[in-house]
C-alpha positions as CSV (number, residue, x, y, z in Angstrom):
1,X,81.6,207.3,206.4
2,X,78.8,209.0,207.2
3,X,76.2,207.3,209.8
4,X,73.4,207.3,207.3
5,X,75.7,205.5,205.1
6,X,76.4,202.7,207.5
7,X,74.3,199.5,207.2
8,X,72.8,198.0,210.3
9,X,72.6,193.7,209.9
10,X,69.9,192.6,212.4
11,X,71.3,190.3,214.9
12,X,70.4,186.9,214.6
13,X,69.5,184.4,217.0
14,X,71.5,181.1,217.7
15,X,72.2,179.0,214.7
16,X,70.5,175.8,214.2
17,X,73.2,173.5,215.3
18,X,73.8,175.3,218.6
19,X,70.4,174.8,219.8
20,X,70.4,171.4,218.7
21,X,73.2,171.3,220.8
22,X,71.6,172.9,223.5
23,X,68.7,170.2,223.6
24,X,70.9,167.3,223.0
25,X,73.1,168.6,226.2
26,X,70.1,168.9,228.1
27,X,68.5,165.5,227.1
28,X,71.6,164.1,227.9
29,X,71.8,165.8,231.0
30,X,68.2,164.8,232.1
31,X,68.8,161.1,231.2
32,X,72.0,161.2,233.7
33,X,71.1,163.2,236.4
34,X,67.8,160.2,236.2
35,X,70.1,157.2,236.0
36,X,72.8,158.4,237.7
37,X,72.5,160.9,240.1
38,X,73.3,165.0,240.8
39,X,77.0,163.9,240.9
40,X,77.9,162.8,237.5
41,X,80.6,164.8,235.9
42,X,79.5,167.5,233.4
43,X,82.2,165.8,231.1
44,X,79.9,162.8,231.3
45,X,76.9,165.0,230.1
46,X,79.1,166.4,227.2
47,X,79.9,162.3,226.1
48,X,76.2,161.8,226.5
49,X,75.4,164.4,224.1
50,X,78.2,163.4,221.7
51,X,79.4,167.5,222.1
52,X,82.6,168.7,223.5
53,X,82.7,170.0,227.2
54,X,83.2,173.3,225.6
55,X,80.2,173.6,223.7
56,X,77.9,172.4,227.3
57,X,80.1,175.2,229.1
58,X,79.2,178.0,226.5
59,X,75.3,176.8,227.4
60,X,75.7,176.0,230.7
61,X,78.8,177.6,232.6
62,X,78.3,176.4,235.6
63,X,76.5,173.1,237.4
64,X,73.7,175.0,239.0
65,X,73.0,177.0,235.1
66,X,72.3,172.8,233.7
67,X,70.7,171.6,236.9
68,X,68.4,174.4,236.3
69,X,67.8,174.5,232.8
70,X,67.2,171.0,232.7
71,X,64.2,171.6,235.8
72,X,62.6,174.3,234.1
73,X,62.7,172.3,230.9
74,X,61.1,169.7,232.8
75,X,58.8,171.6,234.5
76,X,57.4,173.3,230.9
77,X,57.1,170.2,229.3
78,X,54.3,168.4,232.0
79,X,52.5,171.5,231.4
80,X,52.8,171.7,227.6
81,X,52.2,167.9,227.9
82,X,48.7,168.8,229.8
83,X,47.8,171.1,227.5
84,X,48.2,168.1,224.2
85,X,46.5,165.7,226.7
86,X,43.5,167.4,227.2
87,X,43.1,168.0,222.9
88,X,43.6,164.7,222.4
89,X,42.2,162.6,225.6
90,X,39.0,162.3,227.7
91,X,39.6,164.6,230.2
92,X,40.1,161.5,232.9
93,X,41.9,159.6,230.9
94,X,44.2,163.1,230.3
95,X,44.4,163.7,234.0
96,X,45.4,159.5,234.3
97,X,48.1,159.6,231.7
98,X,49.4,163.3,233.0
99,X,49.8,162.1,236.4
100,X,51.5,158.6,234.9
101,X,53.6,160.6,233.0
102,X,54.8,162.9,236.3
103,X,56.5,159.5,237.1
104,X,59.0,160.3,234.8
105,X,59.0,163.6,235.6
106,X,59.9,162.8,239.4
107,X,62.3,160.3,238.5
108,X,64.7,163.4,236.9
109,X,63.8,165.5,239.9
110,X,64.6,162.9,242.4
111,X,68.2,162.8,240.5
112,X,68.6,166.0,240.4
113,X,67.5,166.3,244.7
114,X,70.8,167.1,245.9
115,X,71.8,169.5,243.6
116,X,68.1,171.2,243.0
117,X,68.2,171.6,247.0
118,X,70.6,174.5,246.9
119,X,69.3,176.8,244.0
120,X,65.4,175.6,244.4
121,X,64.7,176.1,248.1
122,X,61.3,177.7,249.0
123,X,63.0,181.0,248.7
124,X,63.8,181.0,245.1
125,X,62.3,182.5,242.0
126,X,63.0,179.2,240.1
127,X,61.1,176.9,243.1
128,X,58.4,180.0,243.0
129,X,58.3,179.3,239.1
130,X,57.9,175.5,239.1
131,X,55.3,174.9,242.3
132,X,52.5,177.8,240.6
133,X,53.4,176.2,236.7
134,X,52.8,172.7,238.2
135,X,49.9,174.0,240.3
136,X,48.0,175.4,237.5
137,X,48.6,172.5,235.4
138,X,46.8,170.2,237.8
139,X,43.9,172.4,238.6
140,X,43.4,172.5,234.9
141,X,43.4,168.5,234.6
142,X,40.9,168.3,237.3
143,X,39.0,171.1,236.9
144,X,38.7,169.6,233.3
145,X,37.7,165.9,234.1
146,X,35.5,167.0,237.2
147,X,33.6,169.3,235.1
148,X,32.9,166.8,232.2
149,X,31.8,164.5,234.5
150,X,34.5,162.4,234.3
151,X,35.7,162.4,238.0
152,X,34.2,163.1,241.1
153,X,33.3,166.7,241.5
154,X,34.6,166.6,245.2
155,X,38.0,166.3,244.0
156,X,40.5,168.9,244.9
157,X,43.8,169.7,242.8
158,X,45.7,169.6,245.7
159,X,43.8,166.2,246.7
160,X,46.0,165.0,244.1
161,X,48.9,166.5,244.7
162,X,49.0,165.5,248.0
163,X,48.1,162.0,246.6
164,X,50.9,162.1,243.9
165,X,53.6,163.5,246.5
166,X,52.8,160.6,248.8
167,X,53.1,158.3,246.2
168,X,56.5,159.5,244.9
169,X,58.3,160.3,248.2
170,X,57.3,157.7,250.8
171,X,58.7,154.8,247.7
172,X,62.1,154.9,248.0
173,X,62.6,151.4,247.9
174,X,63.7,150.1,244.5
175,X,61.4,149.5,242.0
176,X,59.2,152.7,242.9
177,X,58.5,153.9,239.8
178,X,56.4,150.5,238.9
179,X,54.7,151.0,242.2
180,X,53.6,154.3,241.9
181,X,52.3,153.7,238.8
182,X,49.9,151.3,239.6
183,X,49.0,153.2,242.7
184,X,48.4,156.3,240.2
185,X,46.3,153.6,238.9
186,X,44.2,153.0,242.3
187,X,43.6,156.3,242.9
188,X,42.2,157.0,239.4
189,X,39.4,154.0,239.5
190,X,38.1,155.5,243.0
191,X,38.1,158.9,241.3
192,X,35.7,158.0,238.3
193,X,32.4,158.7,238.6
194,X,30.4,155.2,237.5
195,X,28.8,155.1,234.5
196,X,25.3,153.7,233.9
């Protein structure tokens, strides 16, 4: 056969139930590493999920690949989440809900610490990745809401990310989630500007 004669099929991507898998592994994953903790087994994942272990070790073949999949996942939906926010919101009321919804967000992250701690460390592409996304996604919340006159003009984005940290990681105690909240709360009635 001649090499003109042969007939080149395009590859394909991943089949629909694969990445359906793929999500459903790392929802699963998400949810455990929140409830749970970095410890629980990847076999517990896999019941989550309701997929074998060896579809989540064709995904993810090692802890460290899910841990990180399931950060960066994270990490690109509070900044898609911005973005649909600030269509749909005030811009305050976007930056209010956004920072509620980082609750959520830490609440993964915080179950995920132990493991995250070795392959995000301030010398890592994926740590590097997730502080500028993160970064850019507040300045863009406040930036917005400042400018419409919404919030204070004063206000820094890293005013509130200082705010937000503080918030998160001096409430260890249980219960913290609830208590952030409403101090996410506090902080958002002293940053409106009063309107006449």
């Amino acid at each position: 056969m001649k090499a003109a004669d042969r007939i080149v099929k395009p590859s394909r991507g991943p089949r629909a139930d694969a990445i359906r898998n793929r999500e459903r592994v790392l929802e699963a994953a998400k949810l455990a590493f929140a409830s749970v903790g970095a410890d629980v087994s990847l076999e517990e994942i896999a019941r989550r999920a309701g997929v074998g272990i060896g579809t989540l070790y064709r995904n993810f073949p090692t802890r460290d690949a899910i841990v990180e999949a399931v950060y960066r996942r994270e990490v690109q939906h509070m900044a898609d989440t911005a973005t649909r926010l600030m269509g749909e919101r005030t811009p305050g009321d976007a930056l209010h809900e956004w920072l509620r919804l980082s609750v959520a967000f830490v609440s993964t992250k915080k179950g995920m610490a132990s493991a995250l701690g070795s392959i995000a460390n301030a010398d890592t592409e994926l740590y590097a990745y997730s502080a500028e996304l993160l970064t850019q996604t507040v300045d863009r919340l406040v930036r917005h809401a400042a400018d419409s006159g919404d919030i204070r003009s004063d206000v820094e984005p890293g005013d509130i990310l200082r705010a937000l940290t503080g918030f998160v990681y001096g409430n260890e105690h249980p219960g913290w989630e609830a208590s952030t909240l409403r101090l996410i709360d506090i902080l958002m009635d002293g940053l409106r500007t009063p309107r006449s």
